[in-house]
VMD Tcl script that draws the C-alpha trace (Angstrom):
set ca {
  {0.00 0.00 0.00}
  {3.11 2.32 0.06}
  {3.95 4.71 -2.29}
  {7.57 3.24 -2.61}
  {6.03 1.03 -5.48}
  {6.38 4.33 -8.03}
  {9.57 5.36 -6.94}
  {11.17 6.71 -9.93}
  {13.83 5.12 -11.90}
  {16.21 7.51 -14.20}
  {13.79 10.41 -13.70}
  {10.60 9.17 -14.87}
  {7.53 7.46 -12.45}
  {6.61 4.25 -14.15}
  {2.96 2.93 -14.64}
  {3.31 -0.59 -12.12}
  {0.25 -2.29 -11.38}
  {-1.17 -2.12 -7.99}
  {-1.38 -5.23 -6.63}
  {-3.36 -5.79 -3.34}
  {-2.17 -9.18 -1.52}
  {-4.11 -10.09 1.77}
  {-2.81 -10.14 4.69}
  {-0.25 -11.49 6.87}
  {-2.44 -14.09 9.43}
  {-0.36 -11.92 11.93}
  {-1.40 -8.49 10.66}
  {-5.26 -9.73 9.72}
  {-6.45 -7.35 13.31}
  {-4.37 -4.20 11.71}
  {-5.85 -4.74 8.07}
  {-8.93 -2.74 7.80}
  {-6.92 0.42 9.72}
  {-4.02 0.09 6.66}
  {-6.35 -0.47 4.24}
  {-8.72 2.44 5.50}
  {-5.47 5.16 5.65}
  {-4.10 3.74 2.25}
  {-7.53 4.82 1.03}
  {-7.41 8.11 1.88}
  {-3.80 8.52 1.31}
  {-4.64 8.01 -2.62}
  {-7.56 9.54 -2.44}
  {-5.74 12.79 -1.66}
  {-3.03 12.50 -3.47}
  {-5.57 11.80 -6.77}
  {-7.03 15.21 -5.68}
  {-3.81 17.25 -5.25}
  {-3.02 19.76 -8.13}
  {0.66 19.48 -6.90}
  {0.95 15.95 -8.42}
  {1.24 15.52 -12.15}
  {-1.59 14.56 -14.43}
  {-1.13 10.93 -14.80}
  {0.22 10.11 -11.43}
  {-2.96 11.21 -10.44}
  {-4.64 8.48 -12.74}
  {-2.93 5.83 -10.87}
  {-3.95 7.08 -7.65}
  {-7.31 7.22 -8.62}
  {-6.95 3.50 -9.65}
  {-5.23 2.50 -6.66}
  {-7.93 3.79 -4.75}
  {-10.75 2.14 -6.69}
  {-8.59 -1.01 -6.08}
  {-8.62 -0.29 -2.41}
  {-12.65 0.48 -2.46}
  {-13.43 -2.53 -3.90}
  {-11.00 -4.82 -1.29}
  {-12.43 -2.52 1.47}
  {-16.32 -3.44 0.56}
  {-15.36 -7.58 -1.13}
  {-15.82 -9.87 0.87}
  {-13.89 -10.31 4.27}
  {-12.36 -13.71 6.18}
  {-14.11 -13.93 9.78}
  {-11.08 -15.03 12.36}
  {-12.51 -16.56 15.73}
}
mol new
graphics top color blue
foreach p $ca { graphics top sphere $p radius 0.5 }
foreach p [lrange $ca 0 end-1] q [lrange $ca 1 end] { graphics top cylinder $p $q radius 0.2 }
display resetview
């Protein structure tokens, strides 16, 4: 969920895909907090005039990618 995944090489962002894994059986109880900061993490940065044009695009994507995890279905632990 970090940004780290964009990190430019040689000057230039590039387009990675955005893939959500689930989670570590030891970080299941932190999962829904991460996932509901990454969410508005890219949801500001998609918003913020101060990033460029298409980096923007992918952080509206990421966070359509998070939405959709965020209201899937969930694994019940007991």
């Amino acid at each position: 969920m970090l940004p780290m995944h964009y990190r430019p090489s040689a000057a230039e962002v590039p387009h990675r895909r955005f893939e959500l894994r689930p989670p570590h059986e030891k970080a299941a109880s932190q999962w829904l907090d991460a996932l509901t900061w990454a969410l508005r993490f890219w949801n500001l940065a998609a918003g913020d005039s101060r990033i460029s044009h298409g980096f923007r695009v992918i952080c509206e994507e990421n966070a359509k990618a998070l939405e959709a995890a965020r209201l899937g279905p969930r694994l019940l632990h007991h």
